[in-house]
N, C-alpha and C positions, 0 to 999 in steps of 0.2 A: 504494500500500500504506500501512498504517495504521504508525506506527513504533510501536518498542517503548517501554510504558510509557504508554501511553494507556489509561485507562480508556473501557468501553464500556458504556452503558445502554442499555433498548431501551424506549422509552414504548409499551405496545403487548402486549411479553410475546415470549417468541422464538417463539414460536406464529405469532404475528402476523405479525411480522416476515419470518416463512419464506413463509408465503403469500402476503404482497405483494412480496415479492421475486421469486418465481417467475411471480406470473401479473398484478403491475402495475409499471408505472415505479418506480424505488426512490425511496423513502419521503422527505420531506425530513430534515436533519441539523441537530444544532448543533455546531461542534465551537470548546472552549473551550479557549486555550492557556493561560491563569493554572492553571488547572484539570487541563491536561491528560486531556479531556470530551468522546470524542466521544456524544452524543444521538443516535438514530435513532428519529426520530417517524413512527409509524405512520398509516393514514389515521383521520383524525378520527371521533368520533362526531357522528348529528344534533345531542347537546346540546351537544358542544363548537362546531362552524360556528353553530348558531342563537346563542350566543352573541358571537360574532363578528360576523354579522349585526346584531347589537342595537349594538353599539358602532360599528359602519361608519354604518347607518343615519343615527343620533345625528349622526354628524361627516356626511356629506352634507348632511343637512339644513340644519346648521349654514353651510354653506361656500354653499347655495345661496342663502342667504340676503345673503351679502356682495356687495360690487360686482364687475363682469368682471375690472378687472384685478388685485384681491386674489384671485379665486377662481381665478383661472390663476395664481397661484404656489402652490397648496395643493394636494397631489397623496395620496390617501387610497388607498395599497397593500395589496396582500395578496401571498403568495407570490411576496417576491420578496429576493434572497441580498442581504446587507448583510457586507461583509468588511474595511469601513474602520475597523479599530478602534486605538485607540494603547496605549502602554505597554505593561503586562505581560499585556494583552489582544491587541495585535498578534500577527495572524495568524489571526488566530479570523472563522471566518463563521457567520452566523445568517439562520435565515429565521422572523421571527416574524410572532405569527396578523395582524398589522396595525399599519400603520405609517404615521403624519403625516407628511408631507415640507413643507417651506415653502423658497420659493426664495428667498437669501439676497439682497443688492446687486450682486452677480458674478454673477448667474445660478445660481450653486450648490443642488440641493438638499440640505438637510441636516433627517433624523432629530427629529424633538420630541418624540413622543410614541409609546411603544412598548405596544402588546397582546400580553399573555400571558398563554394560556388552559390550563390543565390537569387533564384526567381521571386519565390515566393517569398525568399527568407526578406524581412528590409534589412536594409544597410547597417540599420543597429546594432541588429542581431549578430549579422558578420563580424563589426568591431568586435564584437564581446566574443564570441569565437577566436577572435586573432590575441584580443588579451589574454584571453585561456589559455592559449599558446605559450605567448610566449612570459606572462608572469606567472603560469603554472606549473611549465616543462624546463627543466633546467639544459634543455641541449636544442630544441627550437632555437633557430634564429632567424629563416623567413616566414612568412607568412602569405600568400600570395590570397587577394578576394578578387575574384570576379562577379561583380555586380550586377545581372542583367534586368531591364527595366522594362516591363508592359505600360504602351498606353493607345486607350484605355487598360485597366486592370479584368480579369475577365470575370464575365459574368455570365453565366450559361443565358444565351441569346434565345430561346425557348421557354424559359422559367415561367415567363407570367402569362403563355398564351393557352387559350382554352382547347380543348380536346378538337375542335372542329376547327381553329384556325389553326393550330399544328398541321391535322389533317389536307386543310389547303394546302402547305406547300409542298404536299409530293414527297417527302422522301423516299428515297429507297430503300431496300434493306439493309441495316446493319455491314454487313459482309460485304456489299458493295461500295462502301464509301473507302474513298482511299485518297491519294494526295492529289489525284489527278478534278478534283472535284472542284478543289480551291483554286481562286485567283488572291494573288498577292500583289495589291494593288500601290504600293511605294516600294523602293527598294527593299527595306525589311518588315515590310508589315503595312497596314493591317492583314490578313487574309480574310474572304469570306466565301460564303457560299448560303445559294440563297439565299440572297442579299441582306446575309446579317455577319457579325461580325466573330469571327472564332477563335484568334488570335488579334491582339490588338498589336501596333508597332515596336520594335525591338530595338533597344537600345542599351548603352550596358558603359562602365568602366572595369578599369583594374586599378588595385593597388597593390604596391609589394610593402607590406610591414615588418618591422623590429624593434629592435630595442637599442635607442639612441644613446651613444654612447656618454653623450657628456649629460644629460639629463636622467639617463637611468629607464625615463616615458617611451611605452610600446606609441609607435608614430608610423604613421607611412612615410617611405623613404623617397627621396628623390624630389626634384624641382621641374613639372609639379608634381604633386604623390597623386592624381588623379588623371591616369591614363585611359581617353578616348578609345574604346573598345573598337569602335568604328573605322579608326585608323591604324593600318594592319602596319607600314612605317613606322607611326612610332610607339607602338605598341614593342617590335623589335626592338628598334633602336633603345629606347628608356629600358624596359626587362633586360637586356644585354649587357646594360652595365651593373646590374645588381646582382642576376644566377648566372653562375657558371661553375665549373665543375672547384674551382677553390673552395666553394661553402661546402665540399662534400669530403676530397680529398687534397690533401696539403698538395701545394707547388706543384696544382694541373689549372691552369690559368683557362681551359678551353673552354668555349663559349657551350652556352645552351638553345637549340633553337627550337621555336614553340613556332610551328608553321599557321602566324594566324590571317594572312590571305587567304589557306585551302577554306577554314573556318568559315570565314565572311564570303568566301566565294558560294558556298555549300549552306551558307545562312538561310539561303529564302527557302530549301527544300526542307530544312530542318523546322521550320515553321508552319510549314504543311504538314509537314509528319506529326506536327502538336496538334493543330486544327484538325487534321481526320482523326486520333484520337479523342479528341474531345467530343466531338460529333459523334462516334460511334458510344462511347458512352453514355450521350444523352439521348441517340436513341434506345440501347440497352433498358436504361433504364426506364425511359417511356413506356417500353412494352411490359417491363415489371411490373409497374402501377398499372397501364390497364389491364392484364392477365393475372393480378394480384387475386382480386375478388370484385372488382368492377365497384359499384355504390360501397361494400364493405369495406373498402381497403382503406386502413390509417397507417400512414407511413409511419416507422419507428421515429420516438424522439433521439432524433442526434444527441439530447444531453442524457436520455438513458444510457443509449447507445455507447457513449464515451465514456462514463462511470464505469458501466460494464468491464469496458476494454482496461482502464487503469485498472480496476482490481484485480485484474489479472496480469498486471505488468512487472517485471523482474524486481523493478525499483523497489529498495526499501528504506524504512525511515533511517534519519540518519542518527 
């Protein structure tokens, strides 16, 4: 059980939440004790993993290029719980979108570099994730957030229409909606179909964080510390002077490259790929409710629904 006094976000929307709880493995979490934070991050969007993918790639690439027995100490994670944190962070676990490990002189793996990526998550949330980092983990020292920003934010474009104007616009079945459906009507966004909105425009920065040397304050680094996502120049250029393979291994100066033109090339398909998922879920679910029990059917309360799910959650008091 969750103690009292913990605040609860839902990256996701309890919407969300409710429907991956009931019909997949529960969601991964952050839960922050400086904060007193528990996070309950929903399943990702395509554009949140493909960017995760763009920064995995980069460090692969990177690590295959070293000698066997540097490349066997560097171990380049995804979904996997990190709970060694100290001080006023002690007690706190995290599972972030990607994580550098480098095996110390003892064998130890320990944390360098942390990825955190956020759609739903706000900007807040990210910083506080990056302080986690790095005034919790004594061997962090970057912290890379990638921002991305909806607008508008979405709203199932279906929500508030009746049975018969749904009916009007034709859909098809589930199974036939796919990315070819949408138009993507500016460079990254909106997308729609049947002239409503599925994806709203995409927009995003980066920051790379640490911990400033003469003030001691977790900061983003660099002038400015808020890299234009949109621009794949200097997105390099700025990251390139921050990671490279020195923050992993002593006196290897080689650069790291994070190919983010393929990214933004590959942007507008990744934004369809959200839009037909959103779309087939909201017709999934349409057909639930009317095949429920037709006049009988009362959808679950989402805040039953969530009590539920926390009582059953690993979390215990502290």
């Amino acid at each position: 059980m969750i103690s009292r006094g913990v605040e609860i976000s839902i990256a996701g929307g309890v919407e969300e939440m409710v429907r991956v709880s009931t019909k997949r493995p529960f969601p991964t979490y952050t839960y922050n004790k400086a904060s007193s934070t528990l996070t309950i991050q929903c399943s990702p969007s395509p554009i949140h993993k493909k960017a995760i993918s763009l920064i995995s790639t980069g460090f692969i690439l990177a690590r295959d290029a070293l000698s066997d027995d540097i490349q066997s100490k560097i171990d380049i994670v995804t979904n996997e719980k990190f709970d060694n944190f100290h001080g006023r962070y002690s007690g706190s676990e995290k599972i972030p979108d990607l994580a550098i490990q480098v095996a110390n002189n003892f064998g130890v793996s320990e944390p360098r570099f942390i990825l955190e990526v956020g759609l739903s998550e706000t900007y807040e949330k990210l910083v506080q994730d990056a302080e986690l980092w790095l005034y919790g983990s004594r061997t962090v020292n970057i912290v890379m957030l990638i921002k991305l920003q909806e607008d508008p934010s979405y709203s199932c474009p279906t929500r508030d229409l009746t049975d018969s104007e749904f009916k009007a616009l034709g859909f098809p079945l589930k199974e036939e909606i796919n990315e070819e459906c949408f138009v993507v009507t500016g460079e990254y966004g909106p997308a729609r179909y049947k002239d409503l909105i599925w994806v709203g425009g995409i927009t995003g920065f980066v920051e790379l964080w640490g911990i400033d040397e003469a003030s001691g304050v977790a900061s983003a680094k660099g002038d400015p510390g808020r890299i234009n996502l949109l621009n794949a120049d200097k997105c390099r250029e700025s990251i390139d002077k921050h990671v490279s393979m020195s923050n992993f291994v002593a006196g290897n100066e080689d650069p790291i490259h994070f190919n983010w033109g393929t990214y933004l090339k590959n942007l507008k398909r990744f934004i369809k790929q959200l839009a037909a998922s959103r779309c087939r879920t909201t017709l999934k679910d349409r057909d639930e409710r009317t095949n429920a029990a037709d006049y009988d059917f009362v959808p679950p309360s989402p805040a039953s629904s969530f009590s539920s799910v926390l009582s059953s959650s690993p979390m215990s008091s502290p």
